[in-house]
N, C-alpha and C positions, 0 to 999 in steps of 0.2 A: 465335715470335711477334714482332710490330714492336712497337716502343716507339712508340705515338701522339704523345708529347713531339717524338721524333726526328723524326717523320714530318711533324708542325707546321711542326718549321722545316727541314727539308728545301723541305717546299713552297711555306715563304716566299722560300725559296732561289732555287726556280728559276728558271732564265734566262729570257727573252724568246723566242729561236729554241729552246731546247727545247721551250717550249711550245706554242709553232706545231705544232712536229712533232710535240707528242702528242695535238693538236687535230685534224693531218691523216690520224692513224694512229685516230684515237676514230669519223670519219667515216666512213673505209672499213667498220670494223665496222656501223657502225649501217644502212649500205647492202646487209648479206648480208642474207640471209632467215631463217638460225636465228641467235640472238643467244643465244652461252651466255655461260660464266662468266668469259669473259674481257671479256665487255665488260660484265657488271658488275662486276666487279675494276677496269675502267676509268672505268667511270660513277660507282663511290666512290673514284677520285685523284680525279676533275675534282671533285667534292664539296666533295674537301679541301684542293684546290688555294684553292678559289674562297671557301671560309669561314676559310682561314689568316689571309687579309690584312683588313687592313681597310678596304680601296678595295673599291668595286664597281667588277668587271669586267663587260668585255662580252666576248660569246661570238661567232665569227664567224659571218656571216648564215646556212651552209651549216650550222653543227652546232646552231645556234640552234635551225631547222627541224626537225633529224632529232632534237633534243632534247625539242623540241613535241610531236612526232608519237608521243612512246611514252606521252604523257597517255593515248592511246587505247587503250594495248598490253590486251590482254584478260589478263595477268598483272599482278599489283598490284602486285608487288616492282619493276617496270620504273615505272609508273606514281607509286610512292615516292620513288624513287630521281631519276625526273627534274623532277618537281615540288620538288627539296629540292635540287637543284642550279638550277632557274630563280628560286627565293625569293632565290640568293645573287646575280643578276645585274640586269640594271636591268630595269626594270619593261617589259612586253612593249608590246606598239604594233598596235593593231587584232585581236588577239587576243580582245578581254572578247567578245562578244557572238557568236561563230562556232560555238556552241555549242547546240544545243535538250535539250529536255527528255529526250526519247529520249539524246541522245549523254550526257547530264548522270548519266543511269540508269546508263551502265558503266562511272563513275567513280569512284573510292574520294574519300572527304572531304578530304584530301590535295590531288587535283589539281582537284578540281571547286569548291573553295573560291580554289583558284590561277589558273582560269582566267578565272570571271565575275567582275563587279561584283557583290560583294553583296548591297545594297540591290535589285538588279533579277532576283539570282536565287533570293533570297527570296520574292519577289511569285511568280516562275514555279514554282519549287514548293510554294506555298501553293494555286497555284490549281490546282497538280495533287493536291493534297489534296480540294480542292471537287468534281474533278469524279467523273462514277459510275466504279465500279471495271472497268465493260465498257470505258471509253473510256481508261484509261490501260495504257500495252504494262506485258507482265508483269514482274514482280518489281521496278516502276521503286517503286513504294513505300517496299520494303523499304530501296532507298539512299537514301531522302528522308530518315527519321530520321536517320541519320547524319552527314547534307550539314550538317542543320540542327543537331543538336547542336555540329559545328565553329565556323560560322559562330557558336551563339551563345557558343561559348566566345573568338573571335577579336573579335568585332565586334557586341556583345550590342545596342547602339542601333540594326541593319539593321534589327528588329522592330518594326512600328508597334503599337499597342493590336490594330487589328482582325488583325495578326496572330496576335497573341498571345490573344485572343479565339479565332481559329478553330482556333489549335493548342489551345487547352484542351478546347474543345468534343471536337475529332478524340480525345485521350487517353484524354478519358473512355469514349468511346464504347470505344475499344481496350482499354481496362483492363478495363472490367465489363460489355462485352456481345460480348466474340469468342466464334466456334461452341463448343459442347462435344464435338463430334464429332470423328473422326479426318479426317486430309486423308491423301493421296498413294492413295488407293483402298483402303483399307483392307476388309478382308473380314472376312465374319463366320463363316468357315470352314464346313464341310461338305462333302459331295462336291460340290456344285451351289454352283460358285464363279464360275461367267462374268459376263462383265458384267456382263446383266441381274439378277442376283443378287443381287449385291453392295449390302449394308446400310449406313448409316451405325454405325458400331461409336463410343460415345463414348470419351472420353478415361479414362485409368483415373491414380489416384495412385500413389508411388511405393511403394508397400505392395501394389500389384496391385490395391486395390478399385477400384468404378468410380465415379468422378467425383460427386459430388453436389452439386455447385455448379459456381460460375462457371470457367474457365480461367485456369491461372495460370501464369506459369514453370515451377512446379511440378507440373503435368499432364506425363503422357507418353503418348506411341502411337505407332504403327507413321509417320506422318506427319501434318502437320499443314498447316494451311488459311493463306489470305492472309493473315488477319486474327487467326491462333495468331499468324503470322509478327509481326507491328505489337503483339503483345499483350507480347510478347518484348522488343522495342523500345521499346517505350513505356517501358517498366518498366527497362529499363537506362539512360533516360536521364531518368526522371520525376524523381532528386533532383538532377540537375543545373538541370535548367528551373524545379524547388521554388526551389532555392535564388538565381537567375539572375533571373526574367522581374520580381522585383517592381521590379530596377534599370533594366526595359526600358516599364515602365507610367509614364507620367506625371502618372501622380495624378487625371484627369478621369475624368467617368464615363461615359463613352461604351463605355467597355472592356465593361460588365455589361449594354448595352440589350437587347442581340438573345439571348434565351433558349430559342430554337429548336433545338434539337438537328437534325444533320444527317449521318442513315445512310440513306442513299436515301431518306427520309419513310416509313421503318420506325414501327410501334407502339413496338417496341423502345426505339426515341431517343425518345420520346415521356416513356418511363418512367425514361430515365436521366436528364430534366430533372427531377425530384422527387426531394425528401428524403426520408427515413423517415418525417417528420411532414406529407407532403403540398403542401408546401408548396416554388412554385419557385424556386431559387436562380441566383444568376448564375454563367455560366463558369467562375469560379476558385473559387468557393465548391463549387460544384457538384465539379470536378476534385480538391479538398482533401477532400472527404466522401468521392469515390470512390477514394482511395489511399490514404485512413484504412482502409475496410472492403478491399480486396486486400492491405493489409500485413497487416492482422488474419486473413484467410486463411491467408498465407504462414506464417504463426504456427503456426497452426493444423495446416498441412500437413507443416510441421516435426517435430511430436512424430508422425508414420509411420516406420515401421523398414522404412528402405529395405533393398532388395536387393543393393545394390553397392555399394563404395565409394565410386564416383565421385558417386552419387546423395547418400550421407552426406555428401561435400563440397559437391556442390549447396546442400542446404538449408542446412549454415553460412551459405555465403556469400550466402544470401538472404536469411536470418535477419541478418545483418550489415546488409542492404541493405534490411531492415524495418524494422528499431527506429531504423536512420537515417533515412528517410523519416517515419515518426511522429516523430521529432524535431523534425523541419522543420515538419509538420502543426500541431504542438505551438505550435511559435513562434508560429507566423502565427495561429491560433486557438487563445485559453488556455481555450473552454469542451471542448476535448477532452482534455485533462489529465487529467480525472476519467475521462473513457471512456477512456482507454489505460492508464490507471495499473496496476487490475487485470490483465491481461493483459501485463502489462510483468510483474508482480510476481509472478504466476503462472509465468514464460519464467524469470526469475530463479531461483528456487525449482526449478524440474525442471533448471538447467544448470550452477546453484553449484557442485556438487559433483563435476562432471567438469572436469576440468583442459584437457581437449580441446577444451573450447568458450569456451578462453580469449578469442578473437578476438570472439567472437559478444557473451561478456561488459563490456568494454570499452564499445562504442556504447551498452549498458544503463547502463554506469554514467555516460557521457556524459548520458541521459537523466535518471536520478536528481539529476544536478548541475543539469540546467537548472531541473529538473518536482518534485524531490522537493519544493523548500522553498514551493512554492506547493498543494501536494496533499499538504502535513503528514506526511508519509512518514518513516521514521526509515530512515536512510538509511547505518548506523554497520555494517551486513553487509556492504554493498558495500563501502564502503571499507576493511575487515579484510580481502577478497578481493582488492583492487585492490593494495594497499599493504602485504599480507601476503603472502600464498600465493603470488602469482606471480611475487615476483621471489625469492622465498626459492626457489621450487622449478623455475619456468623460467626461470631468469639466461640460460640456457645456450640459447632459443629466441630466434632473428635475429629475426625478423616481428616477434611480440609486444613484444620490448625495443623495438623502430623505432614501433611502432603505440602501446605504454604512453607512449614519452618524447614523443613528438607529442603525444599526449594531455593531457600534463601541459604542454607550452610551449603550447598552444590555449587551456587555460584554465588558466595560472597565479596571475591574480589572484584568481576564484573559490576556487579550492585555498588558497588563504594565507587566505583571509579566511573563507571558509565548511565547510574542512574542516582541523581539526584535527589528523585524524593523519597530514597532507602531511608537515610540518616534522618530525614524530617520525620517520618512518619511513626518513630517510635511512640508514642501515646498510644497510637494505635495497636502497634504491634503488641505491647505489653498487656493488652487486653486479654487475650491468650494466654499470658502467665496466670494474670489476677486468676481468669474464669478457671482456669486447670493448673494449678500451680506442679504438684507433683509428675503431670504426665508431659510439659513442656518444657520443665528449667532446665535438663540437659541441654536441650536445643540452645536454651538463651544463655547458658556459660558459655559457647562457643559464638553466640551472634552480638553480646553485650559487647566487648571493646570496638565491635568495629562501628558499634551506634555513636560511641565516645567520638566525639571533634570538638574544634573550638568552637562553635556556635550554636552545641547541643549540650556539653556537659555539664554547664549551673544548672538546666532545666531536667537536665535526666537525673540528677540526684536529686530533686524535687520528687519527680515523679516515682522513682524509685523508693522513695521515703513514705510515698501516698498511698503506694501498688496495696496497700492490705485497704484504704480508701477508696482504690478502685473499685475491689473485688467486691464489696457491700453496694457499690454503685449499682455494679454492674445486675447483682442479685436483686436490686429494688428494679432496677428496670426489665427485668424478664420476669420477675411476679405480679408488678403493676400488668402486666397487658395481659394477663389469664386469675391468675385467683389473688386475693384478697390477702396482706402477709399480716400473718400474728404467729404468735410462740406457738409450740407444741399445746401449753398450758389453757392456751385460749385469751391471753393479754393481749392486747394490743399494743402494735409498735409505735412510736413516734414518728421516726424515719419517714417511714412511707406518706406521711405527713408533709415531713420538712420536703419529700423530692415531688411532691405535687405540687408544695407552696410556689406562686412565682415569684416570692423576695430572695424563696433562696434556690430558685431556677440556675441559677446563673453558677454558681458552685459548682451547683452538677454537671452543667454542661461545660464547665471547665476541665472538668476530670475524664468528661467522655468526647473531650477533643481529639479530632482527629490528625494536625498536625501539630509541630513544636511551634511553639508562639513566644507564649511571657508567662513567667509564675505571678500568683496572685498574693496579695500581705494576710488575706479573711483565714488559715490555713486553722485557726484557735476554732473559729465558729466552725467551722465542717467536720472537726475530727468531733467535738459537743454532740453535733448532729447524728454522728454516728458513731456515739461512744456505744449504744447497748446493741451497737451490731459487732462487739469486739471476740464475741464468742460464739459465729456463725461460724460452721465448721469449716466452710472455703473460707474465710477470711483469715479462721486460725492456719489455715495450710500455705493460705498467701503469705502473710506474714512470716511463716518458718525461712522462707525461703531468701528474705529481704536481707539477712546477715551475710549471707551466701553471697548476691548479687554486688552489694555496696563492697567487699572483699575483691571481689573482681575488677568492680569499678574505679575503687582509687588503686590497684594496682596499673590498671589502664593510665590511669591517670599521671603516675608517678612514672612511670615506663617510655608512653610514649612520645616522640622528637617533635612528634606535630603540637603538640601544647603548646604551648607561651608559657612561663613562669607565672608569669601574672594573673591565668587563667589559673593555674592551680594554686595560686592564694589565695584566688577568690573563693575554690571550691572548696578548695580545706577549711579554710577559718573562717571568712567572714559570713557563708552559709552555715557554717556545720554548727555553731553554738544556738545560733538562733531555732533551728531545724530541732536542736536536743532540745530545747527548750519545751517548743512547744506539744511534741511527741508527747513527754514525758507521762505528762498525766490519760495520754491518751491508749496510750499501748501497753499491755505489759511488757514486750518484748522492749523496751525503750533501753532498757541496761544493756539489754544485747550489744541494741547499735550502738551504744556511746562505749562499749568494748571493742568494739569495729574500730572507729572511730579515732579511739586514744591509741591502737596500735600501728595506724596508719598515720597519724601523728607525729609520730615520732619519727618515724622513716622518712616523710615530708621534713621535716625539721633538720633531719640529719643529710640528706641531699643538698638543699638550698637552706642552710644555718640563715640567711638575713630575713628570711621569710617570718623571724621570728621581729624585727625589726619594723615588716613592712605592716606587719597586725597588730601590732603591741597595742594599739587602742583597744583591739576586738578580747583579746586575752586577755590585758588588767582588767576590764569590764568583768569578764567572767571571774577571773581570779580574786576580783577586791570582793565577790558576793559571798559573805560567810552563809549563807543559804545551800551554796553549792558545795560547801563540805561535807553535808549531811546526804543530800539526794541525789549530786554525781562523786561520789569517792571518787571513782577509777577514774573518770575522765580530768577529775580538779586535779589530782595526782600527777597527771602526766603535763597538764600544763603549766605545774608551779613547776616541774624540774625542769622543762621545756625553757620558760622563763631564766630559772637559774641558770641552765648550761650554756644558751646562744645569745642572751643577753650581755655581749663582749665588743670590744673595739676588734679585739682579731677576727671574729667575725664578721661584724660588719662595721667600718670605718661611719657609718652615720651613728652609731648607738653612742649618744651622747651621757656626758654625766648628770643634767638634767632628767634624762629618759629614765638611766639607773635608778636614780633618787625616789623617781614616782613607782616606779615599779615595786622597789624596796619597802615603801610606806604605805601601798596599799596591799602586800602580804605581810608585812608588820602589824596593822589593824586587825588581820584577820586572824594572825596566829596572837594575839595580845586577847580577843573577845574569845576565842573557843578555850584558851587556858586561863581564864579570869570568872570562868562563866557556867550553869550549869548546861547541857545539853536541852534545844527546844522541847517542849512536849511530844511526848509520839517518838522522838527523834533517839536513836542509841550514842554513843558516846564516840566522839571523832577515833577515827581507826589507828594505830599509833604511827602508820605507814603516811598520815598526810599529816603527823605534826613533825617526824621526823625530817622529809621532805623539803616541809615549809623553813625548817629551820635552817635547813643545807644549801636551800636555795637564799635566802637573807646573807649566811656565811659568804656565798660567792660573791654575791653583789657587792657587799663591802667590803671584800679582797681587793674590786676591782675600781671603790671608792673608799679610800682610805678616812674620808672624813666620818663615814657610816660604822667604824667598826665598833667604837664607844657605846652606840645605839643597839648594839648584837653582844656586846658583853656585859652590859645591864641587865637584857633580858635575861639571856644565857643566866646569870650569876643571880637572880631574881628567883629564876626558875628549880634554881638550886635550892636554895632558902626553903620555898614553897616544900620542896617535896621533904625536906626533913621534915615534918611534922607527920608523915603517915600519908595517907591515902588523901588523894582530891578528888572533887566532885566531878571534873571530868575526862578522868580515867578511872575503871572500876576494875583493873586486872593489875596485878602486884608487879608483876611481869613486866606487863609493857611498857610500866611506869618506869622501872630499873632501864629498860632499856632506854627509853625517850632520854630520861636523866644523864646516861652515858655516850650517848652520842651529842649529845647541848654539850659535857668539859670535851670531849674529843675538839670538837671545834674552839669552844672558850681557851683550849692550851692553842691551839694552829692560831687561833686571832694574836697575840700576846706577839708572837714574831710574824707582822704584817706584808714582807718578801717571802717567808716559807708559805703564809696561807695560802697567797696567789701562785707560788709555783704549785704546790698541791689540791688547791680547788681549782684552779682552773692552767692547766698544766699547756703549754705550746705545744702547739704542732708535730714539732717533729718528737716528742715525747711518746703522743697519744697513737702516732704513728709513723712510727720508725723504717728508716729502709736503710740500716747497719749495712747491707749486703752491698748498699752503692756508693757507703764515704768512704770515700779516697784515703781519709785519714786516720783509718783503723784496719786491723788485719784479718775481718772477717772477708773481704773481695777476694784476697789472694787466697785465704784458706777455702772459700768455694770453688776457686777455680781450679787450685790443683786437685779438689775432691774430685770436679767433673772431669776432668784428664782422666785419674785413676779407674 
């Protein structure tokens, strides 16, 4: 296989005279009379030639021509292929109009949208819609729906009112009054089958009974008629045009004047101008009643026990493409709410309980979101279905997880606001991540902040921490129910051990909960349990993704008004040490997050400065453990400055001298063993960035306790001593030693005048930030202001 990447720039690559000559080699081809595979092998380079760059090329006038001419090709793949290589080049030149309605019939929507003016080929098949079905050549109808469905997807304002008038009018007619008879000659068997014979045989359901109502997609027979054909049509593109034509109406009433139904001046159309109540409706009203009552068919025709499967697919995906249409219905007129609702609620109730008709279920609950709260519906089934069952039991189904999380990013404000157990159910939801981490984190960057609340955030950053715990779950428990798990090599695992044992049942069925509850303290034993699942290739994909996540998440978290402060200290600090902790040994990825982690940190710190105050238990803990110099640099790093910088009375009028002291004495301890001392076993030599640190932060502290400073200039001047002698046991770079060494007198000279150190290490407010622009008592206000006059 090619690398498409490769292939990009390859073909941004190519030279000028190559290209000639593969321009002149693509012509000969297009000049034989059988055109196989290699000239569409050649018709997708020039594709990709022509969409690499981002200049519009021109094509020479000679391939131009033979490039035109496969518009016509009676093969559609020829006809695709050069209509999407002429989109990439400049717009064609007396081309629009060479076209009639006839030539327009054996076009796919593709090249017949590429080749007219819109606006003017609109008009021409509209009006080949008006006229009788004797005078238009055959099967040019059935490509009209399609021409026009493009066009209104590209270019929805070509449609005047009266067009959109006389397509609604045509719809109706196609939807609720095509034959019920069979088309392509259908016979009513016997011996005596000749021509003259032969009966109208009608349509029969998918059940075999025969037909007792109108014609639906859901009709079958031996063949069918023009107008099965347009009923077919209509219906594949009736929620496109529902949802499209009200942006192509412009409001006047002209649209509803003419209420004439037009099928040859049939009785027929006569009666599909009337309501149930007698009474005539205009065009789109009329069109809105008549794909009310064919969805309610399609309903209807649903609960038959087909004979094939392909048929049981059918009706899904009709039944899909019912309850969507009554949705749309719905919108546009809220007095049919009441007439759909039963029949919603009935479809619900026969399909709950098969898991198969998850897809089908979904648009209902779409439905129940719009409609429940206005048609007083209690509406707490579906959502235990939606947000229970399926992702608990089909995590592991592509469609459904791409169709659920589309679902929920369409309407996530509704979901936050009007349904409840959106925000509970994340354990659930995230199950989808675990199982397919690649094919659904876009979705969840867009659906994670709004899981964030106060009564979910301590436990989603659990979970979120675990999600690569999940994915090994989740994998034990879809291999437990079909085959036996062991390595490629043929070892067997533990794992699948521990998730049968029932001591450690309860672990697992923690992780495979379905709503938010309580975190557990066991989190040491379950990562053990599945430490040698840490290189399952979903697990490694899960895990990629977790740096990403917890990124978004204390951004959520930092961001948003709904928090409490207090809720975000809990989440910052008093979890997050403990959480590095026990990761560590368990993931490789654990440096990642405690790089997550230490940069969010600081941002948290730097918002609410006393936060440093409110944890100071939780951080001298961390900070007095010389263990954590070795195996979280980056994160010890940020808390010993963290410490030094907000550990202040301007900060926070609690931070006592007391507090200082203890603080000071237990980074005192730590920075006195790693410079007294050699580096543990295994372990490299402290980074010179955490003894610098350590030192600048001791500096501050006793700027801001005078009694302390005696205690920093012993070290300091100690440390001096020490390093005349050459190199120490732990520092092994000449370098960093000079440097450590000069930053200790930078401070040792600032300590010696104890009013400079404090205005210098720990500088006031208005220093660190300044707003010159607004005192009164200097001449930068007036120099701005006459600047902005000038």
């Amino acid at each position: 296989m090619f690398n498409p990447c490769a292939l990009c720039v390859i073909s941004r690559e190519i030279q000028e005279s190559e290209l000639q000559k593969f321009y002149s080699r693509l012509v000969k081809l297009l000049q034989g009379k059988e055109l196989g595979h290699e000239t569409i092998d050649s018709l997708q380079r020039l594709h990709l030639i022509l969409s690499a760059t981002k200049y519009t090329r021109t094509l020479p006038p000679e391939l131009q021509k033979k490039v035109q001419s496969l518009l016509s090709s009676p093969k559609e793949h020829f006809q695709v292929l050069s209509s999407a290589v002429l989109r990439e080049t400049l717009p064609l030149s007396g081309q629009e109009g060479n076209y009639n309605q006839e030539n327009i019939s054996q076009l796919n929507s593709h090249a017949a949208v590429l080749l007219a003016d819109l606006s003017s080929l609109c008009a021409q098949l509209l009006r080949s819609l008006e006229s009788r079905q004797s005078e238009v050549p055959a099967h040019s109808l059935t490509h009209t729906l399609p021409i026009l469905n493009t066009i209104l997807t590209l270019s929805p304002e070509c449609l005047t009112d009266d067009h959109v008038t006389l397509l609604n009018k045509k719809l109706v007619d196609w939807l609720r009054y095509a034959s019920i008879t069979q088309g392509g000659g259908a016979s009513s068997g016997g011996f005596f089958t000749g021509p003259r014979s032969r009966q109208p045989v009608p349509t029969a359901e998918l059940d075999g009974a025969v037909s007792g109502d109108f014609f639906t997609v859901l009709c079958v027979g031996q063949g069918f008629t023009e107008d099965q054909w347009m009923n077919v049509y209509s219906f594949s593109m009736l929620r496109h045009w529902l949802l499209t034509y009200h942006s192509v109406l412009s409001g006047n009433g002209t649209a509803d004047t003419d209420d004439r139904s037009e099928v040859d001046g049939s009785v027929v159309s006569i009666v599909s101008a009337t309501s149930s109540s007698g009474r005539l409706l205009p065009p789109k009203e009329r069109l809105r009643e008549k794909s009310f009552q064919y969805c309610l068919r399609l309903i209807e025709q649903s609960d038959r026990k087909a004979h094939r499967k392909t048929d049981t697919d059918l009706q899904k995906a009709c039944l899909v493409e019912a309850v969507c249409i009554l949705d749309c219905v719905c919108e546009e007129d809220a007095s049919l709410v009441f007439r759909a609702f039963p029949c919603i609620k009935a479809l619900f109730g026969r399909l709950s309980s098969d898991l198969s008709f998850a897809r089908v279920l979904l648009p209902i609950a779409q439905f129940y979101l719009n409609h429940g709260e206005m048609a007083a519906v209690d509406c707490e089934s579906v959502w235990k279905l939606v947000f229970g069952r399926f992702p608990a039991e089909l995590f592991n189904d592509h469609f459904l997880a791409h169709e659920l999380l589309r679902f929920l990013r369409l309407n996530l404000k509704s979901l936050q606001h009007r349904v409840p157990q959106y925000t509970r159910s994340f354990p659930n939801l995230l199950k989808f991540l675990a199982w397919d981490s690649p094919a659904v984190v876009d979705d969840f960057v867009d659906l994670l902040p709004s899981l964030v609340t106060a009564g979910t955030a301590v436990e989603l950053l659990h979970t979120l921490l675990d999600l690569p715990c999940l994915s090994a779950t989740l994998v034990l428990q879809v291999r437990s129910t079909c085959l036996p798990i062991s390595e490629p090599g043929g070892r067997g695992l533990q794992s699948p051990d521990a998730y049968r044992n029932p001591s450690f049942r309860g672990l697992f069925l923690f992780l495979l909960r379905g709503d938010a509850g309580d975190t557990i303290d066991r989190l040491s034993t379950l990562h053990e349990l599945l430490a040698e699942t840490a290189d399952w290739p979903r697990v490694v994909q899960c895990a990629q993704t977790v740096p990403l996540l917890l990124h978004i998440f204390f951004n959520t978290v930092i961001t948003v008004k709904r928090l409490k402060r207090s809720l975000q200290n809990r989440v910052t600090l008093l979890y997050v040490f403990t959480l590095i902790s026990s990761l560590a040994p368990c993931l490789a990825l654990a440096l990642c997050f405690c790089r997550v982690f230490s940069s969010h940190l600081l941002r948290f710190c730097k918002l609410h400065p006393s936060l440093v105050v409110d944890q100071s238990h939780e951080l001298l803990e961390f900070a007095g453990a010389t263990a954590n110099v070795y195996s979280k640099e980056g994160i010890y790093t940020h808390v010993v400055w963290v410490l030094g910088e907000y550990l202040s009375v301007s900060c926070d009028s609690r931070c006592s001298v007391r507090l200082i002291t203890s603080c000071f004495e237990a980074l005192e301890a730590v920075l006195f063993e790693i410079t007294s001392s050699v580096p543990p076993p295994g372990a490299d030599c402290p980074a010179p960035r955490v003894v610098t640190t350590l030192m600048s932060a001791l500096a501050k502290l006793a700027s801001r306790s005078h009694d302390l400073i005696p205690r920093v200039s012993l070290f300091l001047s100690k440390l001096r001593t020490l390093t005349r002698g050459g190199s120490v046991a732990w520092c092994s770079d000449e370098e960093d030693l000079v440097a450590i060494v000069t930053r200790g007198e930078e401070l040792w000279s600032l300590l010696k005048a104890p009013g400079v150190a404090q205005s210098v290490l720990t500088p006031p407010p208005h220093v660190t930030t300044p707003q010159w622009h607004r005192d009164t008592n200097v001449a930068m206000p007036l120099r701005l202001r006459s600047a902005g006059c000038l």
